[in-house]
C-alpha distance (Angstrom), angle and dihedral (degrees) to the residues before:
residue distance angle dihedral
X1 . . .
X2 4.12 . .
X3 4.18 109.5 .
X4 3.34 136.8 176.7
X5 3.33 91.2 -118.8
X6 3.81 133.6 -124.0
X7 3.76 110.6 -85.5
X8 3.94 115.7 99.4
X9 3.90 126.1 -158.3
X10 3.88 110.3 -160.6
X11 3.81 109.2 -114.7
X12 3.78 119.6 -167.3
X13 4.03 81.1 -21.9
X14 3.35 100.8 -49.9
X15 4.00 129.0 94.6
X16 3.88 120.2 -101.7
X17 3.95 129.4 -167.3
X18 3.79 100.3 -110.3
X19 4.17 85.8 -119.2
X20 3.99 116.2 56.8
X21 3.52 138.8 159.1
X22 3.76 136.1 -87.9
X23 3.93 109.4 -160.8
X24 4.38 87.9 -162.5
X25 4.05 84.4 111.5
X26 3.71 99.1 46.4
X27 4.06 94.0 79.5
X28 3.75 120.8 71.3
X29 3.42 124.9 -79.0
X30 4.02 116.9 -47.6
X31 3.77 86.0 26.4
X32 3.57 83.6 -78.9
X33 3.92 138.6 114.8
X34 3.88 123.1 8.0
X35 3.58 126.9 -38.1
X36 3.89 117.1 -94.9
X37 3.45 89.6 -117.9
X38 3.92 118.8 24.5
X39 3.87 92.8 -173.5
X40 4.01 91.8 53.8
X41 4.00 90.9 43.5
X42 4.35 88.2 54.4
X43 3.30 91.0 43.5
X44 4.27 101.4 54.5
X45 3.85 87.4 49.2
X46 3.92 92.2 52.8
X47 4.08 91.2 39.9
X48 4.07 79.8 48.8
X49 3.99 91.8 62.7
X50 3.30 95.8 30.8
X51 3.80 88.2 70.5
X52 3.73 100.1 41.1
X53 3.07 108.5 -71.8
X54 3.67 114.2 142.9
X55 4.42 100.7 163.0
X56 3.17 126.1 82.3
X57 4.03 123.7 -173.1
X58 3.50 121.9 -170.2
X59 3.98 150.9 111.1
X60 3.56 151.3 -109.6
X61 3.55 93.0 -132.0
X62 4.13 93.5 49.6
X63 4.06 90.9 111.9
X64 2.95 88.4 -11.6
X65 4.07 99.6 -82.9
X66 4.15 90.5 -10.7
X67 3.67 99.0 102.0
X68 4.12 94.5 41.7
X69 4.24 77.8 43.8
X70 3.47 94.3 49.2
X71 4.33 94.3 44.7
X72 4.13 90.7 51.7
X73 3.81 88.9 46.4
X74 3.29 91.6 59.4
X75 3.65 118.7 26.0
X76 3.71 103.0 17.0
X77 3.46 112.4 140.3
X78 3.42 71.9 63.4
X79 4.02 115.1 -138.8
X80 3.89 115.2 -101.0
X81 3.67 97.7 -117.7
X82 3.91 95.6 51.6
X83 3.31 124.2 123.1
X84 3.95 117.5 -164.0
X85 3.81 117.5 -161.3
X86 3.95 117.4 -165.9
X87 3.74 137.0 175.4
X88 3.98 139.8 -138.6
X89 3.68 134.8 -172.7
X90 3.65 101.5 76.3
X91 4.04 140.9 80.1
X92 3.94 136.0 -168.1
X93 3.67 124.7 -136.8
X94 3.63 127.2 -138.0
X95 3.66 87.4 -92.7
X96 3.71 89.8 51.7
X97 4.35 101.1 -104.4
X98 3.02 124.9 150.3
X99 3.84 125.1 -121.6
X100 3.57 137.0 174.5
X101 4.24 116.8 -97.0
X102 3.46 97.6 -173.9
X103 3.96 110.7 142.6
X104 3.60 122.1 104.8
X105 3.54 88.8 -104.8
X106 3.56 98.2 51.0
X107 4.03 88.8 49.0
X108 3.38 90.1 56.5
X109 3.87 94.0 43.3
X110 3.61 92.0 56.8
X111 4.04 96.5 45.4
X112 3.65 81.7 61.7
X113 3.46 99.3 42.3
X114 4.06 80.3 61.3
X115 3.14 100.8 49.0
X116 4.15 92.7 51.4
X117 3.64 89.8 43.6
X118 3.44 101.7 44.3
X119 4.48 94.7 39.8
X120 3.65 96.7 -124.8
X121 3.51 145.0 114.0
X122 3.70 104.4 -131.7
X123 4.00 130.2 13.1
X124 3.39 101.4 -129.8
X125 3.86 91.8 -136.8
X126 3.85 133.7 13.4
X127 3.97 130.2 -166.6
X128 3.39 122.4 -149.4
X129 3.44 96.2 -138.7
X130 4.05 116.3 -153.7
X131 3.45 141.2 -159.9
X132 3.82 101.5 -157.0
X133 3.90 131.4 48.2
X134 3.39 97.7 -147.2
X135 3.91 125.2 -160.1
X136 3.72 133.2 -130.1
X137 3.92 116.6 -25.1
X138 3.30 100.1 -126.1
X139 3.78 85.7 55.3
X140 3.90 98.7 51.5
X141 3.81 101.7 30.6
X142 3.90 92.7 157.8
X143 3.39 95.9 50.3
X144 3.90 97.8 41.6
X145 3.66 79.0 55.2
X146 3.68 92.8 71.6
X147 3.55 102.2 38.2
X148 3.78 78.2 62.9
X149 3.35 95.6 61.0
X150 3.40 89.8 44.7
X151 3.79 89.5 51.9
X152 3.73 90.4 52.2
X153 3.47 94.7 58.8
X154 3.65 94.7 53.1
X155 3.30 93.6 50.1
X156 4.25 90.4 48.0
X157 3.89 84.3 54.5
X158 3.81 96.6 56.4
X159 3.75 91.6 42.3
X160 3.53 84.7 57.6
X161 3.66 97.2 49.2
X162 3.74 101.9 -113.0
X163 3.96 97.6 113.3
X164 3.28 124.6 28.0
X165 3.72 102.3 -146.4
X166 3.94 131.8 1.4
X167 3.83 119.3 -125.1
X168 4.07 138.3 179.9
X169 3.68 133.0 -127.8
X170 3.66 131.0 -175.2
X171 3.71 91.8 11.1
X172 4.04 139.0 140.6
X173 3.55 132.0 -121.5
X174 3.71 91.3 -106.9
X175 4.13 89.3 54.3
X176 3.50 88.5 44.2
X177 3.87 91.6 59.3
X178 3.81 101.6 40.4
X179 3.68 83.1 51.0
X180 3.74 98.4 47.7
X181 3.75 94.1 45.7
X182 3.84 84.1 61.0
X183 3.44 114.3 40.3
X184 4.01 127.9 1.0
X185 3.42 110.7 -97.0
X186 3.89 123.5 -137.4
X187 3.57 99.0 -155.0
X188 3.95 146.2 -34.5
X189 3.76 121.7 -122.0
X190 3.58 115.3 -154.4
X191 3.98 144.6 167.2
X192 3.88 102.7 -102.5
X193 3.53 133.8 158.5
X194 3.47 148.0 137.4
X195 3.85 93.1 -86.6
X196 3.92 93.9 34.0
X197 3.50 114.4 63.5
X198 3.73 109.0 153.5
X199 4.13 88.4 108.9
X200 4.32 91.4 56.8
X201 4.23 85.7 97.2
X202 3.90 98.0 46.4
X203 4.27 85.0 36.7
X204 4.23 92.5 55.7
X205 3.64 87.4 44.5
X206 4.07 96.3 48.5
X207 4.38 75.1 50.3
X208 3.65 95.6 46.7
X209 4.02 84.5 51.3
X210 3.75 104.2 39.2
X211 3.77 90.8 -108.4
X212 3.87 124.7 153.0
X213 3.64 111.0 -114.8
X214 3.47 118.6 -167.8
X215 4.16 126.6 -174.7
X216 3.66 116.5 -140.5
X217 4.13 110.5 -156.8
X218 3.35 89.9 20.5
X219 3.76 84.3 170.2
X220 3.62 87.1 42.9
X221 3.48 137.3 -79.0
X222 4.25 115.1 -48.9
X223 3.79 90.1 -147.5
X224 4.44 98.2 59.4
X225 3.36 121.9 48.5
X226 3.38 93.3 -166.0
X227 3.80 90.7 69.7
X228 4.41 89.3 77.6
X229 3.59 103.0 165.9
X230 3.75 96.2 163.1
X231 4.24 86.8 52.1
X232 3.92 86.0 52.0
X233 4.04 105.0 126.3
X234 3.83 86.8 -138.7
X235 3.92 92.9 54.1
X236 3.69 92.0 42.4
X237 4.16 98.4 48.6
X238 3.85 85.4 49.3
X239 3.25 98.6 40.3
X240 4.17 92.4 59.4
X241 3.45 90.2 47.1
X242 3.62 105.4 50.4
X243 3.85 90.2 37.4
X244 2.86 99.6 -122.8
X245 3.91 137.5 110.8
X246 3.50 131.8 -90.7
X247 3.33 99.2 -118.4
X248 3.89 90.5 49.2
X249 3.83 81.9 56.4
X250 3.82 95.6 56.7
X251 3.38 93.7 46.5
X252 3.68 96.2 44.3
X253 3.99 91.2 53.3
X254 3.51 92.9 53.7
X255 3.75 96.9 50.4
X256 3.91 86.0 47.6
X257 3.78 95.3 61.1
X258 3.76 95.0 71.3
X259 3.56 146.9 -15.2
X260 3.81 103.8 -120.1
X261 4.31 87.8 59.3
X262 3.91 103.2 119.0
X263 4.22 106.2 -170.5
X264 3.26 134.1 -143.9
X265 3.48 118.9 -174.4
X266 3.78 117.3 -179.1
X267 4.31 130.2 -146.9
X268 3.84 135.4 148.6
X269 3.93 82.1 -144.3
X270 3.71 132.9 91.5
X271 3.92 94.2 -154.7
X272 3.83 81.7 60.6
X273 2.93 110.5 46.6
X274 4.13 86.8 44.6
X275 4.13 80.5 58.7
X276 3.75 98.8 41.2
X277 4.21 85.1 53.2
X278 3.56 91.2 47.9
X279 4.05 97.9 61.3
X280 4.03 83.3 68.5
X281 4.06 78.9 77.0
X282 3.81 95.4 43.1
X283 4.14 109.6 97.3
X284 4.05 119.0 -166.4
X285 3.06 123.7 -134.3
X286 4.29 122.4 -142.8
X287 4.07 90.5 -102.9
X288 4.08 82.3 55.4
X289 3.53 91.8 35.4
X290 4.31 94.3 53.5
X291 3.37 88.7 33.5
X292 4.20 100.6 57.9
X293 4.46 85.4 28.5
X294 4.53 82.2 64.9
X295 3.86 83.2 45.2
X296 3.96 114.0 110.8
């Protein structure tokens, strides 16, 4: 029977299965809209806890409100030992885009928007999700600037109770370190595969500092095609001769790189998620190992 396996990482100060779930697929298509089939979407989520898993990542904005809908409908009561991760900064449109909903206002907006969503008192853990990487301070006062204001209201929200710790996504090293030197930082959520590397610096340095780090796509990125992790030769030949599948593979290379990477692979499908779960079990060996490392 799949599990997600036995090792914990502490998130926000309390333990995590290294291998989650992210709720971004259970919407309709474009993350937007209901799911095809509601029934199906309930039922992966309670199949998910019902074999271990016990962290949740998702948003307000996933639908908007359907995958927050879709997690109360069926888990809330909410087990003890669940963790539920969520993220501000962003909006839809009626078309479904995708724009930036940065100010504090907004931030504060969206917490709340989580919290109604979602039936609870306090996410666990919030992102500040960004849309620009920015470089050195020094170099981008002005904008550093307003992540700080951003920062602050974080930080105002979990003094207030209604987060329980503050985390980044789609940040750069030099966020990551004017935020850290402010506030601690629960965990950093980052694009990360084994065809996108960019985030391996900011990852070893999240390792060297006990930091969360957590890949988004980790089978590669749901908006390019061209980004085809599971088609990678390297994935594939290893893949055959382990027996195992390739998606197994990519997650199993990501949770070999170091032990403070919390995944969260994402499917609308109970066989998949069953499959995803099951890489926690699947060990590399150093001719899978050098052979995926080469990969690019």
């Amino acid at each position: 029977m799949p599990s997600a396996g036995t090792d914990t990482v502490p998130l926000a100060g309390r333990p995590v299965r290294r291998i989650g779930f992210g709720a971004m697929q259970l919407p309709g298509p474009g993350v937007f809209g209901p799911p095809p089939d509601r029934g199906a979407a309930v039922g992966v989520l309670r199949r998910a806890v019902e074999l271990g898993v016990n962290h949740i990542d998702t948003a307000q904005y996933y639908g908007p409100d359907v995958a927050n809908e879709l997690i109360r409908e069926a888990l809330h009561p909410y087990p003890q030992d669940l963790v539920l991760v969520s993220k501000v900064g962003a909006k839809r449109d009626a078309e479904g885009g995708w724009h930036p909903a940065l100010s504090p206002g907004e931030l504060r907006a969206g917490v709340e928007d989580n919290l109604r969503s979602l039936e609870v008192y306090r996410v666990d853990v919030v992102n500040l999700r960004v849309f620009e990487a920015l470089g050195p301070p020094a170099e981008n006062q002005e904008a550093y600037a307003a992540f700080d204001e951003r920062l602050d209201a974080m930080i105002a929200m979990r003094d207030e109770g209604l987060i329980g710790g503050i985390g980044l996504s789609n940040v750069s090293l030099d966020q990551f370190e004017h935020a850290a030197a402010r506030t601690e930082i629960a965990c950093v959520q980052n694009a990360l595969n084994l065809i996108e590397r960019a985030a391996l610096p900011l990852m070893e340095r999240c390792r060297s500092g006990g930091t969360p780090f957590v890949p988004f796509f980790p089978l590669g990125s749901a908006f390019d095609a061209r980004k085809r992790v599971l088609e990678h030769p390297a994935v594939r030949a290893t893949a055959e001769r382990l027996g195992a599948l390739p998606s197994q593979v990519a997650i199993a290379w990501l949770g070999a790189l170091a032990p403070n990477i919390l995944l969260i692979p994402g499917t609308s499908s109970v066989e998949h998620l069953e499959e995803n779960l099951a890489a926690a079990d699947l060990v590399l060996d150093d001719e899978a190992l050098a052979s995926l490392g080469d990969a690019s």
